[in-house]
CHARMM-style PDB file with segment names, atoms N, HN, CA, C and O in Angstrom:
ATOM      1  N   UNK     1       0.840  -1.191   0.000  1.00  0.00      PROA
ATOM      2  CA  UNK     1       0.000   0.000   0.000  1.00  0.00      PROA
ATOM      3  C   UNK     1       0.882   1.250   0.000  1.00  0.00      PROA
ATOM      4  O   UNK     1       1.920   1.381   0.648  1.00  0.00      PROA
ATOM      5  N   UNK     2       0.353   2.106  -0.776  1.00  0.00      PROA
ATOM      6  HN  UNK     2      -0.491   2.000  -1.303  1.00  0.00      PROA
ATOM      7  CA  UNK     2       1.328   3.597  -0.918  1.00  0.00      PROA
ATOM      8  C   UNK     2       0.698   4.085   0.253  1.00  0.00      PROA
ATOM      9  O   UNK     2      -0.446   3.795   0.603  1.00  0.00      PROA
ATOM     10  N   UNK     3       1.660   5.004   0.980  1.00  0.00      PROA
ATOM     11  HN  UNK     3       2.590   5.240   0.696  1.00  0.00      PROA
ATOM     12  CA  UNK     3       1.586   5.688   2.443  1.00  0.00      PROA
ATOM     13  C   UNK     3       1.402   6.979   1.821  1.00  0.00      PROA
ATOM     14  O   UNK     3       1.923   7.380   0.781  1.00  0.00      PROA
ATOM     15  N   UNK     4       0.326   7.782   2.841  1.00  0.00      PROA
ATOM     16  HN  UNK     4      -0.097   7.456   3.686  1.00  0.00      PROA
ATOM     17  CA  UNK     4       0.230   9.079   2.360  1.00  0.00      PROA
ATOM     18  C   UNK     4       1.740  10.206   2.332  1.00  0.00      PROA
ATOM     19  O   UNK     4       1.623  11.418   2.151  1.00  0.00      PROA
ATOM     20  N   UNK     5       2.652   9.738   2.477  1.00  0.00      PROA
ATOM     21  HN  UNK     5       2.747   8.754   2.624  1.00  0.00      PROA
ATOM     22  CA  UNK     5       3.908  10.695   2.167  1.00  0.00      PROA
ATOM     23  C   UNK     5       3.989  10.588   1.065  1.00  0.00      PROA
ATOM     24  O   UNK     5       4.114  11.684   0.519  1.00  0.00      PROA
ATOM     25  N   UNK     6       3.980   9.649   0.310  1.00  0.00      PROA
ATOM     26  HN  UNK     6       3.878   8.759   0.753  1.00  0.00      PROA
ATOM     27  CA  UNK     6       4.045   9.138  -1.048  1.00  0.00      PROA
ATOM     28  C   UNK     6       3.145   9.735  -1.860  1.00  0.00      PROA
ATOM     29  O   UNK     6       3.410  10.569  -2.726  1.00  0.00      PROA
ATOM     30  N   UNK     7       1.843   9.212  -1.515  1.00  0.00      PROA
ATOM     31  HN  UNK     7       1.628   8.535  -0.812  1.00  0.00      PROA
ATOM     32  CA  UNK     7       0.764  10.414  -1.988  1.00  0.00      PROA
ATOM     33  C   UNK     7       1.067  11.900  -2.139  1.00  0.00      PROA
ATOM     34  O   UNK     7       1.139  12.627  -3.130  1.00  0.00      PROA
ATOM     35  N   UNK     8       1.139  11.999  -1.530  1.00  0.00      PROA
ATOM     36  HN  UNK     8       1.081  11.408  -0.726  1.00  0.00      PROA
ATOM     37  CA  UNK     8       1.495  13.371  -0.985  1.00  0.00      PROA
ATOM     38  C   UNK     8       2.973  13.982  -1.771  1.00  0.00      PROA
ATOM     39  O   UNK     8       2.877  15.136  -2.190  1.00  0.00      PROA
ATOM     40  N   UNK     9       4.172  13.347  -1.963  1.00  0.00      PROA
ATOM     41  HN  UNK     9       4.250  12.410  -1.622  1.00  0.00      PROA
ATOM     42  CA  UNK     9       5.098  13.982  -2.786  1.00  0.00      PROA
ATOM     43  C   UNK     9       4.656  13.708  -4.082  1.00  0.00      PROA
ATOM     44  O   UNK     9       4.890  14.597  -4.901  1.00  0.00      PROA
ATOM     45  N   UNK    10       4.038  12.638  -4.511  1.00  0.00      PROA
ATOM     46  HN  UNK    10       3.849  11.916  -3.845  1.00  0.00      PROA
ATOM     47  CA  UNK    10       3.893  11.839  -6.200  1.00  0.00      PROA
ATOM     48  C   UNK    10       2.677  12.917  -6.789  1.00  0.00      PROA
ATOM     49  O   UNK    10       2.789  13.741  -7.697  1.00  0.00      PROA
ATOM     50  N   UNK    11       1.615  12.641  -6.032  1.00  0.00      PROA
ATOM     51  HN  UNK    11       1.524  11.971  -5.294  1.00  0.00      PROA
ATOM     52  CA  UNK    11       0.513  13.274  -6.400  1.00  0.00      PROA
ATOM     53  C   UNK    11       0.410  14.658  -6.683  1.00  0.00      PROA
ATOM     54  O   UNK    11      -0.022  15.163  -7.719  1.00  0.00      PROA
ATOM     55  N   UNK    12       1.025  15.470  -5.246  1.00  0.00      PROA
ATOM     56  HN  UNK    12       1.375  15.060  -4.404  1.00  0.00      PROA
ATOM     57  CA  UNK    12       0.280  16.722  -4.592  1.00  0.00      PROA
ATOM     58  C   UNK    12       1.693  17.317  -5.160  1.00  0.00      PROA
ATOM     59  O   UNK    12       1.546  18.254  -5.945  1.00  0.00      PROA
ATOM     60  N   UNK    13       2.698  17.023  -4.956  1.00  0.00      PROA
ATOM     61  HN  UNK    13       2.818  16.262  -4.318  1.00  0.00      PROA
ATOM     62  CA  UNK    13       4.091  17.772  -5.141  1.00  0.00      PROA
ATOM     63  C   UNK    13       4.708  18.276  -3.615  1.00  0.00      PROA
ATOM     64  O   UNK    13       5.631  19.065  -3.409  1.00  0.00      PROA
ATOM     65  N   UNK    14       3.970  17.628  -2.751  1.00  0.00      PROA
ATOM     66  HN  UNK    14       3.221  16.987  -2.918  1.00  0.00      PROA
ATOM     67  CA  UNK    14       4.526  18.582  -1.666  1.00  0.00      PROA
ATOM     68  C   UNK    14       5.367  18.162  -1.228  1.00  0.00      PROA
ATOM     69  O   UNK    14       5.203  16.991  -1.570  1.00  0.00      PROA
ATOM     70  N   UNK    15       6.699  18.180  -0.394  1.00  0.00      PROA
ATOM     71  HN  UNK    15       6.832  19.131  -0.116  1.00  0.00      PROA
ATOM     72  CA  UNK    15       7.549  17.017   0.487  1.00  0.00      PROA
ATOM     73  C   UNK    15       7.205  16.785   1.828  1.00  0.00      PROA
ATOM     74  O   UNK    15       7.697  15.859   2.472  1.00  0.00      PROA
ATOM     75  N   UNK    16       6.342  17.623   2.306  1.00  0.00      PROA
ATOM     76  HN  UNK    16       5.942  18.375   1.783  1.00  0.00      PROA
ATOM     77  CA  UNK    16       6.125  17.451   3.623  1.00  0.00      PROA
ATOM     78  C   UNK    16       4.780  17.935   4.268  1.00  0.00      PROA
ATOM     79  O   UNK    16       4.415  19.110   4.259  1.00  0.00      PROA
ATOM     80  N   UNK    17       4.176  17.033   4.756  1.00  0.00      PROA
ATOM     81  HN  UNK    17       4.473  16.078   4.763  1.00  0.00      PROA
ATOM     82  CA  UNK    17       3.260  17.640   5.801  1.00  0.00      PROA
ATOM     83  C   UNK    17       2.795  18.672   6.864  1.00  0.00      PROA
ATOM     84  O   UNK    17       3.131  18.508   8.037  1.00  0.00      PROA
ATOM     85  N   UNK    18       1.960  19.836   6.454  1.00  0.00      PROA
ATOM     86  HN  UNK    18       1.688  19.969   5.501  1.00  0.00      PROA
ATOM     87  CA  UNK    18       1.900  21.445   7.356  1.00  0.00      PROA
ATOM     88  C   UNK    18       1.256  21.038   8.466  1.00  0.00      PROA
ATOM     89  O   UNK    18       0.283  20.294   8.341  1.00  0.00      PROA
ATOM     90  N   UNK    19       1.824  21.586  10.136  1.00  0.00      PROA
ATOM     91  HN  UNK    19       2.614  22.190  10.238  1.00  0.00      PROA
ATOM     92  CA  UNK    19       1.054  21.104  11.189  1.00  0.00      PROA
ATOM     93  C   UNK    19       0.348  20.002  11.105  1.00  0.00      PROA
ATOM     94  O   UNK    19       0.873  19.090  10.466  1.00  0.00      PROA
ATOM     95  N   UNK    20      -0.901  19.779  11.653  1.00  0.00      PROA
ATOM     96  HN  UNK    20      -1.328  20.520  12.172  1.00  0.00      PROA
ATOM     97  CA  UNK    20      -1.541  18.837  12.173  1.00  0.00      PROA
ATOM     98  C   UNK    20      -2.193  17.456  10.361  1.00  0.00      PROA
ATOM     99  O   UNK    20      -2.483  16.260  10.356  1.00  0.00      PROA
ATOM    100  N   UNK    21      -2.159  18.157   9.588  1.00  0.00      PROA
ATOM    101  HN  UNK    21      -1.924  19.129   9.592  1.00  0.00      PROA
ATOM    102  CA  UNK    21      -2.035  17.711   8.583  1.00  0.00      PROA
ATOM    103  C   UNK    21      -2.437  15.900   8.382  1.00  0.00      PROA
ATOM    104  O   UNK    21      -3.476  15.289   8.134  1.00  0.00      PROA
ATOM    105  N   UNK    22      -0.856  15.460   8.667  1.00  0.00      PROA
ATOM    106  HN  UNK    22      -0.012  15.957   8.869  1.00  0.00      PROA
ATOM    107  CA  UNK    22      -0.539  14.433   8.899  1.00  0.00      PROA
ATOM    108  C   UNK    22      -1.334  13.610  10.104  1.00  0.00      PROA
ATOM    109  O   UNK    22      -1.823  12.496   9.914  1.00  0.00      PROA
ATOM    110  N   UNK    23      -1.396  14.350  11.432  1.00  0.00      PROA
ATOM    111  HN  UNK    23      -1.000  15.255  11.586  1.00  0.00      PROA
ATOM    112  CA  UNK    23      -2.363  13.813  12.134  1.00  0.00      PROA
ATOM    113  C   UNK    23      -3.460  13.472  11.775  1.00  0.00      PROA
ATOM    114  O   UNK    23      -3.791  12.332  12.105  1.00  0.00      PROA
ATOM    115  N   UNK    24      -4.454  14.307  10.968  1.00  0.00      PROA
ATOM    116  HN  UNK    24      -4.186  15.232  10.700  1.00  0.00      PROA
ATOM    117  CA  UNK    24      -5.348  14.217  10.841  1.00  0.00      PROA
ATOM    118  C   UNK    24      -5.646  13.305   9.423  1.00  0.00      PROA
ATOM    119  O   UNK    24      -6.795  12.918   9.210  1.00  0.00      PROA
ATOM    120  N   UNK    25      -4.761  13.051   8.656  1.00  0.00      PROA
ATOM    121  HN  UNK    25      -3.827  13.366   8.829  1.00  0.00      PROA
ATOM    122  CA  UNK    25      -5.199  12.251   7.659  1.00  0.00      PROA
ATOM    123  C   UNK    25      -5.037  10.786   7.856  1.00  0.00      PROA
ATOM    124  O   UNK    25      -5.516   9.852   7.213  1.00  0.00      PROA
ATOM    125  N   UNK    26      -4.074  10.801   9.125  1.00  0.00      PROA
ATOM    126  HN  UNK    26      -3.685  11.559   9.648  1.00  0.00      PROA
ATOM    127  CA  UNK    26      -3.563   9.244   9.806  1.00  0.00      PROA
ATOM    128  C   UNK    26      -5.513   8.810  10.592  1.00  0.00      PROA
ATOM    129  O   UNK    26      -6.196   7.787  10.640  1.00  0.00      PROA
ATOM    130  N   UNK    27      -5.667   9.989  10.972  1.00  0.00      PROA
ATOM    131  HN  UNK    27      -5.112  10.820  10.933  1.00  0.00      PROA
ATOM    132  CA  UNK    27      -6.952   9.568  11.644  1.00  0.00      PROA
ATOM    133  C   UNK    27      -8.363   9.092  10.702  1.00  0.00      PROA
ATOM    134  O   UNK    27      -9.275   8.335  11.033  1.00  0.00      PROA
ATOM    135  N   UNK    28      -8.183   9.749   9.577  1.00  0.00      PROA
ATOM    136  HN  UNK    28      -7.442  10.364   9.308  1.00  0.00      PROA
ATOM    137  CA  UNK    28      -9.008   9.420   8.732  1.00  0.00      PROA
ATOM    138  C   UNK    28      -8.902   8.401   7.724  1.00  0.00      PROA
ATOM    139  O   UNK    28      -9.891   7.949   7.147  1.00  0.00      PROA
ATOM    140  N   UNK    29      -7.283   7.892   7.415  1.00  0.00      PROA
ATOM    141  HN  UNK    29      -6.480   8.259   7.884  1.00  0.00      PROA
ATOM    142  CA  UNK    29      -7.241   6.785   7.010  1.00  0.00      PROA
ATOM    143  C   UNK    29      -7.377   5.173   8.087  1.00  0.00      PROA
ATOM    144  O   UNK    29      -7.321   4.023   7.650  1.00  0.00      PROA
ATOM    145  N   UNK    30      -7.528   5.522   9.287  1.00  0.00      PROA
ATOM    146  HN  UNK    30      -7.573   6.456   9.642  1.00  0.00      PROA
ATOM    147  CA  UNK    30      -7.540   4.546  10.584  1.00  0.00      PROA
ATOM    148  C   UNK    30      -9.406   4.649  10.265  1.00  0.00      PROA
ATOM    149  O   UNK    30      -9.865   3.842  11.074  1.00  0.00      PROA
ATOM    150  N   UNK    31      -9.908   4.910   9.931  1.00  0.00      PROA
ATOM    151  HN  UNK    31      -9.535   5.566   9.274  1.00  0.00      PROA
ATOM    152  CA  UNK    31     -11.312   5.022   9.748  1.00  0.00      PROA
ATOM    153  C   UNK    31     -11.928   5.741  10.981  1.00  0.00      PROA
ATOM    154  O   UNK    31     -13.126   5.490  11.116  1.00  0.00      PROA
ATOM    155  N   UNK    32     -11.435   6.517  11.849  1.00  0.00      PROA
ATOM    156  HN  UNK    32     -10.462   6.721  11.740  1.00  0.00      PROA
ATOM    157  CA  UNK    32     -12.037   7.212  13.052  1.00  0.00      PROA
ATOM    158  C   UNK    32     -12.502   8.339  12.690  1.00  0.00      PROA
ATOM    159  O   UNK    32     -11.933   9.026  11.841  1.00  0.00      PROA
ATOM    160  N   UNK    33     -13.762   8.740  13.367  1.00  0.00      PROA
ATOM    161  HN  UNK    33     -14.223   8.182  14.057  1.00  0.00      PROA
ATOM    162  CA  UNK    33     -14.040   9.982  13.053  1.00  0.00      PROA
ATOM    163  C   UNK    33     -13.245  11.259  13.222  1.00  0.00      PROA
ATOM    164  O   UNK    33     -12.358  11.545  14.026  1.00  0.00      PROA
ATOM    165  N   UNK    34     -13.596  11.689  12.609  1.00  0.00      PROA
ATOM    166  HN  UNK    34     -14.316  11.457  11.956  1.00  0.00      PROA
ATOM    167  CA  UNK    34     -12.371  13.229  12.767  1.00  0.00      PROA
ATOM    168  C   UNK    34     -12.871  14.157  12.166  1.00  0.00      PROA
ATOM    169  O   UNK    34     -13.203  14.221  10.982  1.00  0.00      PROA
ATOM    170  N   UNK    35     -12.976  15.324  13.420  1.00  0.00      PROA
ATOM    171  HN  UNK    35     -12.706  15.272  14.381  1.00  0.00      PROA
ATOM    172  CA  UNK    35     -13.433  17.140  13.076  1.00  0.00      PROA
ATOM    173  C   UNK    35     -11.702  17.370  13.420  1.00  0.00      PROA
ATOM    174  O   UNK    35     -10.916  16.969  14.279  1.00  0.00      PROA
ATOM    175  N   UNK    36     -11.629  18.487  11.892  1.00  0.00      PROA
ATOM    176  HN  UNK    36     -12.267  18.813  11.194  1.00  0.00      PROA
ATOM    177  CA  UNK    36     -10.129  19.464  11.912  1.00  0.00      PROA
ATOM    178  C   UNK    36     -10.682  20.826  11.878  1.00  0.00      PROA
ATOM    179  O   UNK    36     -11.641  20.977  11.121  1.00  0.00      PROA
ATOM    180  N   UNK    37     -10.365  21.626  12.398  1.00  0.00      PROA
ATOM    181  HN  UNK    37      -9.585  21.503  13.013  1.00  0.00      PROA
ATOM    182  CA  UNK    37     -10.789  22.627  12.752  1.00  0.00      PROA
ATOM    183  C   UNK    37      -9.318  23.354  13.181  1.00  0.00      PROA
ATOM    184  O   UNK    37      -8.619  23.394  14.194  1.00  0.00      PROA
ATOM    185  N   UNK    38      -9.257  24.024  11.503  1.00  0.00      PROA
ATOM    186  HN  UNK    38      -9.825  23.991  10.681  1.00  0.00      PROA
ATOM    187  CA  UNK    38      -7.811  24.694  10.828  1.00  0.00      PROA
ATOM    188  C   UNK    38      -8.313  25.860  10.416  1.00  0.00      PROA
ATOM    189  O   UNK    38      -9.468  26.061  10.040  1.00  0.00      PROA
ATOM    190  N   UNK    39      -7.051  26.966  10.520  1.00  0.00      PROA
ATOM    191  HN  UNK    39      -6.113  26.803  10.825  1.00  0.00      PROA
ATOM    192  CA  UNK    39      -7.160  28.585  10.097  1.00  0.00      PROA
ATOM    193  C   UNK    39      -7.404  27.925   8.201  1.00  0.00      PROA
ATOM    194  O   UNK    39      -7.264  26.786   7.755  1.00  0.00      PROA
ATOM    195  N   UNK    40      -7.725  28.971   7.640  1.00  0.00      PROA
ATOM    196  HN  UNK    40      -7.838  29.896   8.002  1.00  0.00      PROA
ATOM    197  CA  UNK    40      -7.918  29.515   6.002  1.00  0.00      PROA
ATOM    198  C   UNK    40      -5.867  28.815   5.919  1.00  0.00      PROA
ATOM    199  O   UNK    40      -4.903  28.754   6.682  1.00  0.00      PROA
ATOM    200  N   UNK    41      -6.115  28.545   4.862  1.00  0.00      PROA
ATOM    201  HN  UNK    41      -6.898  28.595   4.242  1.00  0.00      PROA
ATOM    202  CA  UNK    41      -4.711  28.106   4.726  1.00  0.00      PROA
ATOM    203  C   UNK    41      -3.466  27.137   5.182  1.00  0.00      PROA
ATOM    204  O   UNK    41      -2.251  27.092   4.994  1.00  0.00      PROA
ATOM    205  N   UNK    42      -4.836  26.109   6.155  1.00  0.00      PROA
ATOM    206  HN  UNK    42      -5.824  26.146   6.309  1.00  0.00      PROA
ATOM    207  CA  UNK    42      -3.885  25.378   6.946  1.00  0.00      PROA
ATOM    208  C   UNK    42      -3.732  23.937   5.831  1.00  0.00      PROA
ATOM    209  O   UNK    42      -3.241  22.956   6.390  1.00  0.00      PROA
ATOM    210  N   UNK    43      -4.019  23.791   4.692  1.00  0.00      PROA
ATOM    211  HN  UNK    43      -4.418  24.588   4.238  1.00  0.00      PROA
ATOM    212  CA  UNK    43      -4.107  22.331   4.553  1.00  0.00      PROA
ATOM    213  C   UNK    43      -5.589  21.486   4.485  1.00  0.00      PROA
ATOM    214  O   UNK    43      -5.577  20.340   4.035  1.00  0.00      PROA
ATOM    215  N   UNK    44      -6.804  22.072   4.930  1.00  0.00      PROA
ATOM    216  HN  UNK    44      -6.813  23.003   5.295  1.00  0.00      PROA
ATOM    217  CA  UNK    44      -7.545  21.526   5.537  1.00  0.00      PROA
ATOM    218  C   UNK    44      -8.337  20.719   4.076  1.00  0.00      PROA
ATOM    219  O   UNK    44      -9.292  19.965   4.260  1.00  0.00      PROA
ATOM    220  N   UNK    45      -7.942  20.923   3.042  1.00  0.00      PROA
ATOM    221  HN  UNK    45      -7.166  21.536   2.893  1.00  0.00      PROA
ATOM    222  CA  UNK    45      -8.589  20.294   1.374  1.00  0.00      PROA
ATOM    223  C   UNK    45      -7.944  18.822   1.498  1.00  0.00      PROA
ATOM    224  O   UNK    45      -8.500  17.724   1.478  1.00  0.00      PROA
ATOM    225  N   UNK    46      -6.745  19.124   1.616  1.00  0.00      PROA
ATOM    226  HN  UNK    46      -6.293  20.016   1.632  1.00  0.00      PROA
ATOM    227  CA  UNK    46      -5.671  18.051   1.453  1.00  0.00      PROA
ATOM    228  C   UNK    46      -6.147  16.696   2.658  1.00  0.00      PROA
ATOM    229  O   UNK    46      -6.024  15.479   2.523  1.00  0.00      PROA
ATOM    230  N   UNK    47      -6.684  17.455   3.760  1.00  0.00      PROA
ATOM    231  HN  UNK    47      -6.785  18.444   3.871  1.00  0.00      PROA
ATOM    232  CA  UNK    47      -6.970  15.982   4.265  1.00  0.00      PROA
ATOM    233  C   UNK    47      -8.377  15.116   4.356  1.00  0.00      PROA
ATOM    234  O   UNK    47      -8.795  14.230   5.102  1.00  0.00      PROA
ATOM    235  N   UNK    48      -8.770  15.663   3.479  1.00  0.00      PROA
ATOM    236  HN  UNK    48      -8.430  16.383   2.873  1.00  0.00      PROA
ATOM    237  CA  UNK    48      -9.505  14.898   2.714  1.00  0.00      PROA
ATOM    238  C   UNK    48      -9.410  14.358   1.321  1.00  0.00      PROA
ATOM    239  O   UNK    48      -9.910  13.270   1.034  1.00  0.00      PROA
ATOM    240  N   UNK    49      -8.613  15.295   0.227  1.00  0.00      PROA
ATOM    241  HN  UNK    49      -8.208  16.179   0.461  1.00  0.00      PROA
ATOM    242  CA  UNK    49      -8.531  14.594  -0.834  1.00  0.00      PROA
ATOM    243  C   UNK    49      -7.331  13.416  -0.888  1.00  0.00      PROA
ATOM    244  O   UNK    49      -7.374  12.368  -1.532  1.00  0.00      PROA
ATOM    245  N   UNK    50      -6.129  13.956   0.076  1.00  0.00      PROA
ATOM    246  HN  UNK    50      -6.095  14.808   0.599  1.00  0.00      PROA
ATOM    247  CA  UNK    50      -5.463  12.255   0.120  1.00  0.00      PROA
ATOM    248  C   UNK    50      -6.197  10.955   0.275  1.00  0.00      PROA
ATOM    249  O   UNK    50      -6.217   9.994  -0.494  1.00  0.00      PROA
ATOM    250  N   UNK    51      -6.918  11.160   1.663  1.00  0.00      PROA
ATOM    251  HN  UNK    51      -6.902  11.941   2.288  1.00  0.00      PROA
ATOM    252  CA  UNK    51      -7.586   9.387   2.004  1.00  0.00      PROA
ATOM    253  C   UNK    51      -8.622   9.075   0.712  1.00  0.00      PROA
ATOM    254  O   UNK    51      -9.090   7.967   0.449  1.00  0.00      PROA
ATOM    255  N   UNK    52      -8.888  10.446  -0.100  1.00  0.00      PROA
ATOM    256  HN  UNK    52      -8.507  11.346   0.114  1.00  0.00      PROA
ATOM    257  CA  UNK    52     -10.276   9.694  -0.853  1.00  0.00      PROA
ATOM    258  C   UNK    52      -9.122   9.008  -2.200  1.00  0.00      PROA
ATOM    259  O   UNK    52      -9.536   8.196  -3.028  1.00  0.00      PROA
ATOM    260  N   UNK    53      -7.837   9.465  -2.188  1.00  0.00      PROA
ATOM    261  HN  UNK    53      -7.500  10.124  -1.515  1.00  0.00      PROA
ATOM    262  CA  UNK    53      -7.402   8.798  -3.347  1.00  0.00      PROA
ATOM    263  C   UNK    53      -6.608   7.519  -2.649  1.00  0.00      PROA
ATOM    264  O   UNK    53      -5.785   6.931  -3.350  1.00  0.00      PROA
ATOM    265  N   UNK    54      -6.766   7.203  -1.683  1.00  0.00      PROA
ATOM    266  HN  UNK    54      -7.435   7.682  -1.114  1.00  0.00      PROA
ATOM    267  CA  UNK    54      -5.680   6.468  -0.814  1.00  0.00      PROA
ATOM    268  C   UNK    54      -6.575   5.114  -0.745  1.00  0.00      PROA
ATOM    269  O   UNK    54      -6.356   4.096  -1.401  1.00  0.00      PROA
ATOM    270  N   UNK    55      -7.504   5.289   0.077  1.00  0.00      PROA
ATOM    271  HN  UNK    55      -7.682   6.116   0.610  1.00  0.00      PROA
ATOM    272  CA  UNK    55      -8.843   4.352   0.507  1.00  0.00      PROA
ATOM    273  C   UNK    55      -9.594   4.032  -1.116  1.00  0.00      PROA
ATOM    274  O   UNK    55      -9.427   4.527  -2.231  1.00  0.00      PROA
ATOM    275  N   UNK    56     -10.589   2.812  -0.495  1.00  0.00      PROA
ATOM    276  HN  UNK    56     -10.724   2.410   0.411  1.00  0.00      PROA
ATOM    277  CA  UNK    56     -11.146   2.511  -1.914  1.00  0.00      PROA
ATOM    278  C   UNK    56     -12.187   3.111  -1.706  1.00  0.00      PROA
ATOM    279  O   UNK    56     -12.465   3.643  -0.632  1.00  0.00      PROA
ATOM    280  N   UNK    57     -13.233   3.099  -3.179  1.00  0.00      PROA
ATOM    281  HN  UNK    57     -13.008   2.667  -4.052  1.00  0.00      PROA
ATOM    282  CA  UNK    57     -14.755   3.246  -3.008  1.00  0.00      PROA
ATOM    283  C   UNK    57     -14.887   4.759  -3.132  1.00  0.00      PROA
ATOM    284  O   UNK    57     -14.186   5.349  -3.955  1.00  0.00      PROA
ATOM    285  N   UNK    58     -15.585   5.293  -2.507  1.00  0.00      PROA
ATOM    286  HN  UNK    58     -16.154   4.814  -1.839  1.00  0.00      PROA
ATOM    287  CA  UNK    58     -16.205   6.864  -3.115  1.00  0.00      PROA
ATOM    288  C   UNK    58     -16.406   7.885  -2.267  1.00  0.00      PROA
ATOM    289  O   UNK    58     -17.165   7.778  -1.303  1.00  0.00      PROA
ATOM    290  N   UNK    59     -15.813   8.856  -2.519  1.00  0.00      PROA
ATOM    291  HN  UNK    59     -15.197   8.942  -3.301  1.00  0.00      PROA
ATOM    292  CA  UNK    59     -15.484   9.869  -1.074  1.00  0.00      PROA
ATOM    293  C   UNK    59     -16.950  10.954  -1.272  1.00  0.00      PROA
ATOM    294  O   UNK    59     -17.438  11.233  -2.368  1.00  0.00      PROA
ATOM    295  N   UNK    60     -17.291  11.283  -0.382  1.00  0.00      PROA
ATOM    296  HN  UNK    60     -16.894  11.057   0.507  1.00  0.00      PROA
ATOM    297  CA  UNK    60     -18.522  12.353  -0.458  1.00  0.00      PROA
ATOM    298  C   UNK    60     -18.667  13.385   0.494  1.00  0.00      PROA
ATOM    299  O   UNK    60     -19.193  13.184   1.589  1.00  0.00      PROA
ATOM    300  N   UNK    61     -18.122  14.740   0.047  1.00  0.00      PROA
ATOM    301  HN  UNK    61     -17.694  14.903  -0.842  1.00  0.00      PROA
ATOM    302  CA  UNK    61     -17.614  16.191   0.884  1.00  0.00      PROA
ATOM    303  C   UNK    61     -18.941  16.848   1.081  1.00  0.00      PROA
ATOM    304  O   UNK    61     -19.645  16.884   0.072  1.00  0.00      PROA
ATOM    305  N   UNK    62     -19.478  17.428   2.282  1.00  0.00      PROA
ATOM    306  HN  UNK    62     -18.906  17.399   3.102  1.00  0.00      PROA
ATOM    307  CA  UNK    62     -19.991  17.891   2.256  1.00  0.00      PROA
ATOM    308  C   UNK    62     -19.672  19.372   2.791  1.00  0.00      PROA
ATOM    309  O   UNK    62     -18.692  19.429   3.534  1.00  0.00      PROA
ATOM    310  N   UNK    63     -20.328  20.561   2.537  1.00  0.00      PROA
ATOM    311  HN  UNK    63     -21.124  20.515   1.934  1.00  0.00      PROA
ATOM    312  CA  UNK    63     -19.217  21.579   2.875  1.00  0.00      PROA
ATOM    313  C   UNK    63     -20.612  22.417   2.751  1.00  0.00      PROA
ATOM    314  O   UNK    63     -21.489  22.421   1.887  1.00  0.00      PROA
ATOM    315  N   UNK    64     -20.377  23.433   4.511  1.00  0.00      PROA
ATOM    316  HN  UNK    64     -19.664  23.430   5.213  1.00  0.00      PROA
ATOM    317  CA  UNK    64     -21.496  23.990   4.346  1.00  0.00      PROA
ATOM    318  C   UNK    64     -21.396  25.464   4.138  1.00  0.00      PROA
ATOM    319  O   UNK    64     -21.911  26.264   4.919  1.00  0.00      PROA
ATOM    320  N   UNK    65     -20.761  25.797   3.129  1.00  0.00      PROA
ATOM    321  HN  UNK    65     -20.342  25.147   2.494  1.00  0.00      PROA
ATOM    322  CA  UNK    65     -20.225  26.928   2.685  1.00  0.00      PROA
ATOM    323  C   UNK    65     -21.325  27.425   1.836  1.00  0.00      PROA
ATOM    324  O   UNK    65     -22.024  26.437   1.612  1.00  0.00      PROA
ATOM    325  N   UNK    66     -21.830  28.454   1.253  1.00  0.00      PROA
ATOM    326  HN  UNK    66     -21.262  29.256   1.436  1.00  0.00      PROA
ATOM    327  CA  UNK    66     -22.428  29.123   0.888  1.00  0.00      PROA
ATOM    328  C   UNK    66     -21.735  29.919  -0.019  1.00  0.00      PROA
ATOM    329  OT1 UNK    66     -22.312  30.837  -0.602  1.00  0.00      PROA
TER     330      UNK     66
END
């Protein structure tokens, strides 16, 4: 299985994980629930679009943005 670092340099281009980042995508690939609750600019897209390309089956965002 590719590890999200891998993801993450191959895919995204990035080399490294910003703050809590990494925590939080470890938590969401462990299948546990998880609220991130990050400033504008922390990363907070990324930990969701890694596990949905990581995990199988079909990711579904809901976002109550307006």
């Amino acid at each position: 299985m590719t590890t999200p670092l891998e993801i993450l340099r191959t895919t995204f281009g990035f080399p490294a994980f910003r703050g809590v980042q990494a925590q939080v995508i470890d938590r969401v690939m462990a299948g546990k629930r998880t609220a991130a609750i990050m400033p504008t600019g922390a990363g907070k897209s990324l930990c969701y679009q890694l596990p949905a390309l990581a995990l199988p089956g079909t990711c579904v965002v809901v976002s109550p943005l307006i």
